[in-house]
VEXTOR-758225 format. One line per 5 residues: number of its first residue (from 1); their letters; for each residue x, y, z of N, C-alpha, C. Coordinates in steps of 0.1 Angstrom, whole numbers. Last residue first. Layout:
NUM) a) X,Y,Z,X,Y,Z,X,Y,Z ~ ...;
end
This chain:
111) xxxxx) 483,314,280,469,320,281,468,327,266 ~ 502,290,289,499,301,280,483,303,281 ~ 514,291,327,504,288,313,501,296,308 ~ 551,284,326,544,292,329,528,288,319 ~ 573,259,342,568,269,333,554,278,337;
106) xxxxx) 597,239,364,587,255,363,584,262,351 ~ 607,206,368,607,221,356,591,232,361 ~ 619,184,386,612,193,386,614,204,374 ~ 635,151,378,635,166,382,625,172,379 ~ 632,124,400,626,134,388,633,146,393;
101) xxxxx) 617,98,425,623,106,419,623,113,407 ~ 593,93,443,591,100,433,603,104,425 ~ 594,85,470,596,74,459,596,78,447 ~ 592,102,492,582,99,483,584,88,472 ~ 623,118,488,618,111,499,605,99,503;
96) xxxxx) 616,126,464,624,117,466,625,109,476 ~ 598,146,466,598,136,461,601,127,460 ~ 616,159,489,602,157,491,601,144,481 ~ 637,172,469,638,163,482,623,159,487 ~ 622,190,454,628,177,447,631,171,459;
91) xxxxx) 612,210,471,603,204,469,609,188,461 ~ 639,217,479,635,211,485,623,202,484 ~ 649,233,453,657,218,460,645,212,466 ~ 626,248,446,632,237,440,641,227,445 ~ 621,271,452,617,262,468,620,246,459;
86) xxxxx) 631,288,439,633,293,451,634,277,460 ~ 613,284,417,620,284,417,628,284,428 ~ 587,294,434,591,279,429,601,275,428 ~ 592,323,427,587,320,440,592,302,441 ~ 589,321,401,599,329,408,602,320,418;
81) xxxxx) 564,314,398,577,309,390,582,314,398 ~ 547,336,409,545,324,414,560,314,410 ~ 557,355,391,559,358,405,557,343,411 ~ 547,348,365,561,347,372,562,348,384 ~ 515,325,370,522,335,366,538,338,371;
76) xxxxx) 505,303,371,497,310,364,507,321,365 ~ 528,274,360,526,285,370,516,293,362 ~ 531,241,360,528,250,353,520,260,365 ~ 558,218,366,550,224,372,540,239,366 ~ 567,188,354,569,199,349,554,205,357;
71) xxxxx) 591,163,357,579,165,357,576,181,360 ~ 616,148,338,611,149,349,597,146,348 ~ 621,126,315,634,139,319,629,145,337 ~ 605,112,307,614,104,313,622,116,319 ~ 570,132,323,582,124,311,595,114,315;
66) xxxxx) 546,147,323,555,137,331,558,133,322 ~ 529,178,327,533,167,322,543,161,328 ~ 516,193,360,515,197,340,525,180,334 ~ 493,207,373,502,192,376,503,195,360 ~ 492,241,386,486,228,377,497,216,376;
61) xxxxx) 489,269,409,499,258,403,485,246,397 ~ 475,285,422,481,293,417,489,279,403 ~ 471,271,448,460,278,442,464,282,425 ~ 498,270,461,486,258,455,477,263,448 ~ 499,291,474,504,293,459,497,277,455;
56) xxxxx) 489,302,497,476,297,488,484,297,474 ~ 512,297,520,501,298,516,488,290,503 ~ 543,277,507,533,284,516,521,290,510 ~ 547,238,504,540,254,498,538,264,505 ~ 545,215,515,553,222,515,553,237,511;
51) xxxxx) 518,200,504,523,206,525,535,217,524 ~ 526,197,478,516,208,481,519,210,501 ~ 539,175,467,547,189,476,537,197,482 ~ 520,157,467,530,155,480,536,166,481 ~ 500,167,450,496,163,463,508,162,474;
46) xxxxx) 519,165,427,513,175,434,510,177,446 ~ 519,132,424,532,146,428,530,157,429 ~ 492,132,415,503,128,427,514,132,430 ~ 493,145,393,484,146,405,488,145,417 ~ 511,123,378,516,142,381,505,149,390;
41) xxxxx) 498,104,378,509,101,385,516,115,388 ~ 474,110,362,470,108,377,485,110,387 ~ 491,116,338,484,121,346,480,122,364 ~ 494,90,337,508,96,338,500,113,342 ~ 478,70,334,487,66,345,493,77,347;
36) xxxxx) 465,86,312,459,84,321,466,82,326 ~ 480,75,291,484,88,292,472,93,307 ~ 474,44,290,488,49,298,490,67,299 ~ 454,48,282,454,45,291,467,44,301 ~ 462,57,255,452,64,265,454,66,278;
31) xxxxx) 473,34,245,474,47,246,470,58,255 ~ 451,11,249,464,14,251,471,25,257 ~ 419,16,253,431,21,243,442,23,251 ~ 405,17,276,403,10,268,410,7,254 ~ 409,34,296,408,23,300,409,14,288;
26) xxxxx) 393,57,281,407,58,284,416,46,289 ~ 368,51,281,378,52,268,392,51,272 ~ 358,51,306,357,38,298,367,37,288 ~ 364,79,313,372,71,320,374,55,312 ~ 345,87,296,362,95,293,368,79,297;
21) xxxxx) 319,69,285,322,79,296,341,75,293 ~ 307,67,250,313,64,260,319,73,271 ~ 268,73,241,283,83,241,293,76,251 ~ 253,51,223,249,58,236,266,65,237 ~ 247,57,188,254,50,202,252,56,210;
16) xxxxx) 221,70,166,234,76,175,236,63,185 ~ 206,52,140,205,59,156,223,60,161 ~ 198,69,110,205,60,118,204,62,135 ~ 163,72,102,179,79,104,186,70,113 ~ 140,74,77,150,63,88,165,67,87;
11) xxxxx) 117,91,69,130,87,66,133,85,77 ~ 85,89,48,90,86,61,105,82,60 ~ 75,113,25,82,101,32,86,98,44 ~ 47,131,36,59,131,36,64,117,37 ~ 15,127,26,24,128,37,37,126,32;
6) xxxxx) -1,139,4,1,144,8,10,144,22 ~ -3,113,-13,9,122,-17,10,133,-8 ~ -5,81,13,-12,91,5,-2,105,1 ~ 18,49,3,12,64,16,5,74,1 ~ 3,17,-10,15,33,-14,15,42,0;
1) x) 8,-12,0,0,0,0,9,12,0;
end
């Protein structure tokens, strides 16, 4: 039975997958999932200098990349760098004390 010419074809559109959650994907590709270890693992080296810091420069600081050379501290600004700079022996003794060994690098975020 035809449809009558006044209704519109009826079109069949594919259906969308339900959207995977980050953490599923990232678990799920190799790749990923090791750039997830190495994240979480610059989280954590945050966490352990952060007692060290004065004040609210915590506030001020991001867990920025991990590599074979170190791990790299991204500052919202020089004065904070400066300041880092300053407390670099000791926050690398911390780490190391931590099982963390590495050197530490201070950059700044581009904005």
């Amino acid at each position: 039975m035809a449809l009558p010419r006044y209704l519109a074809p009826r079109v069949v559109r594919a259906s969308i997958p339900s959207p995977t959650p980050v953490a599923d994907a990232l678990r799920a590709h190799e790749g990923l999932a090791r750039l997830g270890e190495r994240l979480e693992a610059s989280r954590r080296r945050l966490k352990v200098i952060a007692p060290a810091l004065p004040g609210s420069l915590v506030a001020s600081l991001q867990p920025g990349p991990l590599d074979e050379e170190g791990w790299t501290l991204l500052c919202a600004n020089a004065a904070v760098a400066a300041k880092l700079r300053h407390l670099l022996p000791r926050l690398e003794a911390l780490l190391i004390q931590s099982g963390l060994p590495g050197r530490i690098r201070v950059k700044l975020t581009q904005r």
